[in-house]
N, C-alpha and C positions, 0 to 999 in steps of 0.2 A: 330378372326382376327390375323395377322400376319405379320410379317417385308419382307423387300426385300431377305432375307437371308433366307428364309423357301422355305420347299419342296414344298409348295402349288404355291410360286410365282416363284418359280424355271421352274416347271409345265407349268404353263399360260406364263412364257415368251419362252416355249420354243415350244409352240405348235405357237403363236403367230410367232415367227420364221419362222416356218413351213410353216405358212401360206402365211407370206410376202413374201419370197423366191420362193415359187409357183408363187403367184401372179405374181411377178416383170421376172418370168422367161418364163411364158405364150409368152407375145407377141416376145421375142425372140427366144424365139424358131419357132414361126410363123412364123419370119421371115425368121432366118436359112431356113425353109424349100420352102420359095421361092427362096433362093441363089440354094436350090440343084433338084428344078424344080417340084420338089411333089407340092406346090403352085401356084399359079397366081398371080401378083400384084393386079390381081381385084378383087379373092380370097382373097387375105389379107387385103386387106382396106373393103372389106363385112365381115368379120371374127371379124378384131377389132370394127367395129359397131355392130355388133350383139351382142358381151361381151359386150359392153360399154351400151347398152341397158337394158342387165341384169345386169347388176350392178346397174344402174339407179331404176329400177323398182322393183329390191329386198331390196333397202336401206331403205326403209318405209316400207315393208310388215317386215322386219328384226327386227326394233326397235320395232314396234306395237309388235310381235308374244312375243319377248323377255320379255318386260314388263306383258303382259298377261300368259305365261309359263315356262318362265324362260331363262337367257342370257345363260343357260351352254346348255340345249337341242338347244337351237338355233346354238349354235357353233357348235354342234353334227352332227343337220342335216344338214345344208350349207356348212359345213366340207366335207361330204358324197355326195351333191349334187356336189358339186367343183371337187370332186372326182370321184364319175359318168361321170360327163362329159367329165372331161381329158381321161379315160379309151376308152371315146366313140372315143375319136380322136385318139385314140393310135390304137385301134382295128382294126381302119378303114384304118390306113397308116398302119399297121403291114399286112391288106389283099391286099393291092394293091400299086402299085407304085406311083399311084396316090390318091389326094386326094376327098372323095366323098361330094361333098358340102352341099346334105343333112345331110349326121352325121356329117358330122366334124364342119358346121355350129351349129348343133343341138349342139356339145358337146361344141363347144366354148359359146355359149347361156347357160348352164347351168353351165360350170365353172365362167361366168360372176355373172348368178346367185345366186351361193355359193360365192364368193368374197364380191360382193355387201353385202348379209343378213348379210355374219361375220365380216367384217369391224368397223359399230358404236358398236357391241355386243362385242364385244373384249377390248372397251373402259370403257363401261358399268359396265363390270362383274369384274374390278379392286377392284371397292371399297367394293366387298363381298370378298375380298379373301387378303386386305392389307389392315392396318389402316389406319383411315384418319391422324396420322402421318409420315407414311412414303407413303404417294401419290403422291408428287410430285418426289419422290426417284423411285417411282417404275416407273411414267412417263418416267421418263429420262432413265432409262433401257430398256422400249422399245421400246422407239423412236430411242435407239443406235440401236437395233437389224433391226428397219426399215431400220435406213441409212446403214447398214452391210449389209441387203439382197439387198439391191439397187446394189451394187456391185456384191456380192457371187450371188443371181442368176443369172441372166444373160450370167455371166461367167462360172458357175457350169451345166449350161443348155447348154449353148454353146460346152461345153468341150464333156457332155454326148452324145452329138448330133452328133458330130465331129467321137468320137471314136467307136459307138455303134448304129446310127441312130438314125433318126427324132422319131420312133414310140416308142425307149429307153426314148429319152427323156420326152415325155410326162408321160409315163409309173412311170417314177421320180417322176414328180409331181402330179403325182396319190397318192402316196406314200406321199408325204409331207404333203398333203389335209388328209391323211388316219389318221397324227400324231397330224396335228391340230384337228384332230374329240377327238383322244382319250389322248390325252396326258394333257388337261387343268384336274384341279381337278374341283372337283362338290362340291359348297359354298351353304350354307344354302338362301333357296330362295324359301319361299313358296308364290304359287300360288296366283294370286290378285282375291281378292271376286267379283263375279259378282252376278246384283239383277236379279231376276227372268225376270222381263220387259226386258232385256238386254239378257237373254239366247234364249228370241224369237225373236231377232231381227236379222232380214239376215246378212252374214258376212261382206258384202259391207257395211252398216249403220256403225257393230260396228268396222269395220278397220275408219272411216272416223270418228266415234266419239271419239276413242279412239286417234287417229292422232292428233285430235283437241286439246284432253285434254294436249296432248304433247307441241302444238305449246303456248298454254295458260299459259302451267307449266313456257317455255320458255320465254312469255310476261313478267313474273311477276321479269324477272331481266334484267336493263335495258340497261348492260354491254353486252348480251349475242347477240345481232342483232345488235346493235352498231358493235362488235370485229368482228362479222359474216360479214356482211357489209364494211369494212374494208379488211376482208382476201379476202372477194370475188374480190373485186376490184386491191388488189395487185397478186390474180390469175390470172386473165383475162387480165390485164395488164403484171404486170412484168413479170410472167411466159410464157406469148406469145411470149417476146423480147428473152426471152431464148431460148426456141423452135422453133422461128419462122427467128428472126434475126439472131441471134449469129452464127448459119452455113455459112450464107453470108457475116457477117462482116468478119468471121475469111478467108475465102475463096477469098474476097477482100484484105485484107489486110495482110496476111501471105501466099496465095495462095495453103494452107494447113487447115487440121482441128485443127493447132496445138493451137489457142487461143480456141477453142471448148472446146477440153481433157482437155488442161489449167484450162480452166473457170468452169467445171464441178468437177473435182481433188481436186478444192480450196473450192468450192461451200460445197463440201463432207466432206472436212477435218472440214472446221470451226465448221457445221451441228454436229460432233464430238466432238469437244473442245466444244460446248455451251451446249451441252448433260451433257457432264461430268461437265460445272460448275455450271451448275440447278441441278445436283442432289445433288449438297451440299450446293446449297444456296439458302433459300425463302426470297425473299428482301417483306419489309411492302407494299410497294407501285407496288404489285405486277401484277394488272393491265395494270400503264401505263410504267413499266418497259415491259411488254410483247409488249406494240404497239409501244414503240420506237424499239424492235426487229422486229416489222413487217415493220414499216416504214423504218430500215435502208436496204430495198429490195429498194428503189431510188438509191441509189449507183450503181446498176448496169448498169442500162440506161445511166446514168452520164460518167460513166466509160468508155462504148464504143464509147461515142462521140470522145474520145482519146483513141483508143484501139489500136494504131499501139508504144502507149507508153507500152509493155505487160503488165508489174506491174501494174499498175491500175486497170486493168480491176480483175486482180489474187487476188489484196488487198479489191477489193468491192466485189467479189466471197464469199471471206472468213468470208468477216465480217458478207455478206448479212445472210450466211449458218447460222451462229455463233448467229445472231438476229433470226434470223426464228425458229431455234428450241430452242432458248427461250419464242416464239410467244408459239409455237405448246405444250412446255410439262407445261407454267401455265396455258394457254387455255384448256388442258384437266383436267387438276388436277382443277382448278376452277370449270369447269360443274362437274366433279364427286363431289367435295366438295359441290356447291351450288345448286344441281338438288337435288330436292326429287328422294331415290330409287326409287318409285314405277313407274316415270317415265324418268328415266334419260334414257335409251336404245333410247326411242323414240326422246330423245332430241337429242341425240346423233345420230340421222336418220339425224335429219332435220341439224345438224352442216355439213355433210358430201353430203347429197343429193345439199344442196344447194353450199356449195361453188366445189366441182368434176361438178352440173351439170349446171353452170354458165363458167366453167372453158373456154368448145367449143368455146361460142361464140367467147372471145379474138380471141384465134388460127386461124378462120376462117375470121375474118376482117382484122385482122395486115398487113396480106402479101400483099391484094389490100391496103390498107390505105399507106402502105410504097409505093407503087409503085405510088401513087398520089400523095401524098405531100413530097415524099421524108424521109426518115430514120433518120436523124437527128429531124428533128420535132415531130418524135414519140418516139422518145426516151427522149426528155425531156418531149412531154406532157405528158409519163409513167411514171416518173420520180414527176412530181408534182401532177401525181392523188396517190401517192404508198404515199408520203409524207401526202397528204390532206387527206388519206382515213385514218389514221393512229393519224391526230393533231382532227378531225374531231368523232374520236371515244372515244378520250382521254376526250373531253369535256364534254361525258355521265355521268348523276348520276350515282355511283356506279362506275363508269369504274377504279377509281382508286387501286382498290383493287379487282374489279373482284370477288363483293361481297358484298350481302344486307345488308343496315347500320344497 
């Protein structure tokens, strides 16, 4: 084992890098490529469903394979599949001006699919490769590099697109998917024994038994669906009011995207400051310090009720960021601390399947909901379900500590 300061964790955070920057740079570049006509808008909304499917449907096949074979081959091959796929999109705008909706479908489906499998596996494979002293240090290191490619790709993909073409830029992230395959070290991680009954049993049985043994592992702490249950609620909520309202408040009320940029800039910054002050500090009551960070996402809704006052809504931005990813780095450092190895990938499925695929619904109701009852009333009832989901998980056995007594 080893510190944040070794080659090994050097390594994994920098293929992890790698990978977010791809990820977050994919749909921009999609889009880019409807601005310059090689896309269709209907293209592009069938494109981001298609990854979003593969992603869905590899986050359990990811966890399950990991536990059974190991998190580092899993990151190898999903790495490689991620990478496959983008090359297939690249190939296909690289032969035509247009784009052909069967490959490029095809390769956004399998880049979704690499995304998805290395996702909860990248969470996983922390605690073979840093001690479970410096866990929460190493959390907070890559959750900075998350919030850093939330920006650098995008921008970096943008730029490649701009200067060199749509078929360059994938070509990129071909390339970044290549670095996440080979660039993690490879931690001592032998194979889990299987009985003989269990070698003849079809792969369907032993992906659904082995899933099971995950969600059971999961049962047996009872912070872990509580805090679950909690993020899902302040995803489907508060992050709908973000993606769903916030373009119209800010377009009613500054008649510009400028409260948007605003609110994302501040959102970013905090997201950074709570990064940097979880990695030097594990408070005891580490639990319900993480769900008062999840609950101070009600600020936001709150905020825009008086969003023509700017500062407000920039000061709930900051703090909301600031809470959240002290939600996000004892939430991970807890499941790696309190999951047994031999199944934590798989736990690590069901943390991510379930609240990314609980996420849609929000997004998809908000917008009629607001246009019925009016905007205002969803903003506070978002506001006291982000609170309630938050006082409501704190009140679990365990939740205190985020960890079996």
């Amino acid at each position: 084992m080893s510190s944040v300061r070794s080659i090994q964790f050097v390594r994994l955070w920098s293929g992890n890098t790698a990978s977010g920057i791809a990820t977050w740079a994919l749909p921009f570049v999609l889009g880019f490529a409807v601005s310059r006509g090689v896309l269709s808008a209907v293209d592009l909304g069938i494109f981001l469903a298609l990854r979003s499917v593969g992603f869905l449907v590899a986050v359990p096949i990811g966890g399950v394979m990991a536990d059974r074979i190991g998190s580092r081959r899993i990151i190898l091959a999903s790495s490689l599949i991620a990478a496959g796929g983008t090359l297939l999109v690249c190939l296909d705008l690289a032969l035509s001006a247009q784009a052909t909706p069967l490959l490029t479908g095809a390769g956004v489906f399998f880049s979704g699919i690499g995304q998805g499998a290395s996702r909860p596996v990248y969470q996983a494979i922390v605690p073979g490769i840093v001690s479970v002293t410096y866990l929460q240090t190493a959390n907070a290191a890559l959750s900075l590099s998350i919030r850093a490619t939330i920006l650098v790709g995008p921008a970096a993909a943008t730029l490649i697109a701009t200067m060199f073409g749509v078929a360059a830029a994938f070509l990129a992230i071909a390339i970044l998917w290549a670095l996440s395959a080979f660039l993690p070290p490879w931690p001592v991680e032998p194979p889990r024994q299987t009985s003989s009954a269990a070698q003849h049993s079809s792969y369907i049985r032993l992906f659904a038994e082995d899933f099971t043994e995950g969600y059971h592992e999961a049962r047996r702490h009872p912070w872990f669906f509580a805090a679950l249950a909690a993020l899902c609620a302040v995803v489907a909520t508060g992050y709908s009011v973000t993606n769903v309202l916030l373009p119209v408040i800010s377009v009613d009320v500054f008649d510009s995207a400028t409260l948007l940029v605003g609110s994302v800039t501040a959102y970013m910054l905090g997201a950074l400051a709570g990064a940097v002050v979880v990695s030097h500090w594990n408070p005891i009551k580490r639990g319900w310090w993480g769900l008062v960070g999840l609950g101070s996402y009600a600020l936001v809704p709150l905020s825009l009720l008086a969003a023509e006052t700017f500062w407000m809504p920039m000061v709930a931005y900051a703090l909301a960021g600031f809470g959240m990813e002290l939600f996000n780095v004892i939430w991970f450092t807890a499941i790696q601390d309190g999951i047994v190895r031999e199944k934590l990938a798989r736990v690590s499925s069901l943390d991510f399947i379930i609240s990314y695929g609980l996420a849609p619904l929000g997004l998809s109701v908000i917008a009629p909901l607001s246009t019925s009852v009016g905007i205002a009333p969803i903003l506070i009832g978002t506001a006291i379900i982000c609170m309630l989901a938050a006082i409501l998980a704190s009140m679990t056995p365990t939740a205190a500590e985020f960890r079996l007594k």
